[in-house]
C-alpha positions in Angstrom: 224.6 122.2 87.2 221.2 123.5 86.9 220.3 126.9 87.5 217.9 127.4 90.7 214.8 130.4 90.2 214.6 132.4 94.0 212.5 135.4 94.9 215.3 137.2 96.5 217.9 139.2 94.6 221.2 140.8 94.8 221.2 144.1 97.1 217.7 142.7 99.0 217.3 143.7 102.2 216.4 140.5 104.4 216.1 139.5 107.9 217.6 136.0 109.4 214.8 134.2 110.4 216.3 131.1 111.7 220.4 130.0 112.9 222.9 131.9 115.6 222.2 135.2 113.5 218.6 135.2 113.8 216.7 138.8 113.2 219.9 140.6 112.3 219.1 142.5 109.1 221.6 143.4 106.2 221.7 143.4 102.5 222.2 140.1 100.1 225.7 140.7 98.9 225.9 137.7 96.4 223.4 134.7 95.8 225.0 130.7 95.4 221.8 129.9 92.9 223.2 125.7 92.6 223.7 125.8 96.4 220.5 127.8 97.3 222.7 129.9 99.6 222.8 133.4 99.8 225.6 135.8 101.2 223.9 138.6 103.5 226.4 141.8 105.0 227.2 141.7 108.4 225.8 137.7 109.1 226.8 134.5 109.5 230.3 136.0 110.4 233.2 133.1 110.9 237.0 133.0 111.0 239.4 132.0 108.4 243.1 131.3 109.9 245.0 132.0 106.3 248.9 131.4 105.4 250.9 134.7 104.5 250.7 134.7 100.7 252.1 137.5 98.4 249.0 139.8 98.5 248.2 139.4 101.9 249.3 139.3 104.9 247.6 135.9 106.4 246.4 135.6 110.1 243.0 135.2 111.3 240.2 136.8 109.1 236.6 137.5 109.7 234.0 137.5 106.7 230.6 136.0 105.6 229.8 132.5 105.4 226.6 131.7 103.4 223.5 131.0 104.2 220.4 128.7 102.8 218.2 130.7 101.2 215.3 129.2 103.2 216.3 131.0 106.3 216.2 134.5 105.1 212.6 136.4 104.2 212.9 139.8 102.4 211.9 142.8 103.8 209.4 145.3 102.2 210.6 148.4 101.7 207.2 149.8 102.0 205.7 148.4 105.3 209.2 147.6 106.4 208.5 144.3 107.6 209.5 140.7 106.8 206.9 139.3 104.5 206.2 136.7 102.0 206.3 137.3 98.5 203.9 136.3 95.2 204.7 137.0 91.7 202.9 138.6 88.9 203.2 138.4 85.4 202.0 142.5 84.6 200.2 143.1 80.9 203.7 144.3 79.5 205.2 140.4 80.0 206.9 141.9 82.2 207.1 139.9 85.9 207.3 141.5 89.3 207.2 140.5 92.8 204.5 141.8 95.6 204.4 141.8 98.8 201.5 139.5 100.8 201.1 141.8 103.0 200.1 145.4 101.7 200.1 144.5 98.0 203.0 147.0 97.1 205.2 146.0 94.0 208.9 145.1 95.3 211.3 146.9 93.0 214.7 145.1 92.0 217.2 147.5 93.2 220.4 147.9 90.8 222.9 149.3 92.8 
């Protein structure tokens, strides 16, 4: 399976832009990179009936489904708005992402 390049990242903050969840906000909590799907806290909620198993306790459980990558758009954390992004190789080699809209440098958060 080949690996797929995205702009967004783990712990981005994005908005839904299209689907049953659209303009909810939350933070990517994993990314599917062969799927182009990405996980986003507190969307795309379903229901998973489970059997009783020795850890758990079974029943009907709600968590995050994923969602394709196309329909999110990151946030900036500067002009707090959903924007579209450009990248930028910076004399270093180092690359960065910025934000169309006021030009700020996106940082990749780590926590």
């Amino acid at each position: 399976m080949k690996t797929v390049s995205t702009y967004l990242r783990k712990n981005d903050r994005v908005m839904v832009m299209a689907g049953k969840d659209r303009g909810k906000v939350g933070k990517i909590k994993a990314i599917l990179p062969g799927k182009y799907r990405a996980i986003v806290e507190g969307a795309q909620i379903v229901k998973r009936h489970t059997k009783p198993g020795p850890r758990s306790g079974g029943g009907i459980i709600e968590k995050e489904a994923s969602i394709h990558i196309s329909n999110l758009m990151l946030i900036c954390p500067k002009c707090t708005d959903p924007v579209r992004i450009s990248k930028k190789k910076l004399d270093d080699g180092s690359k960065v992402r910025l934000c169309k809209k006021c030009g700020e440098i996106i940082p990749v958060e780590k926590k």
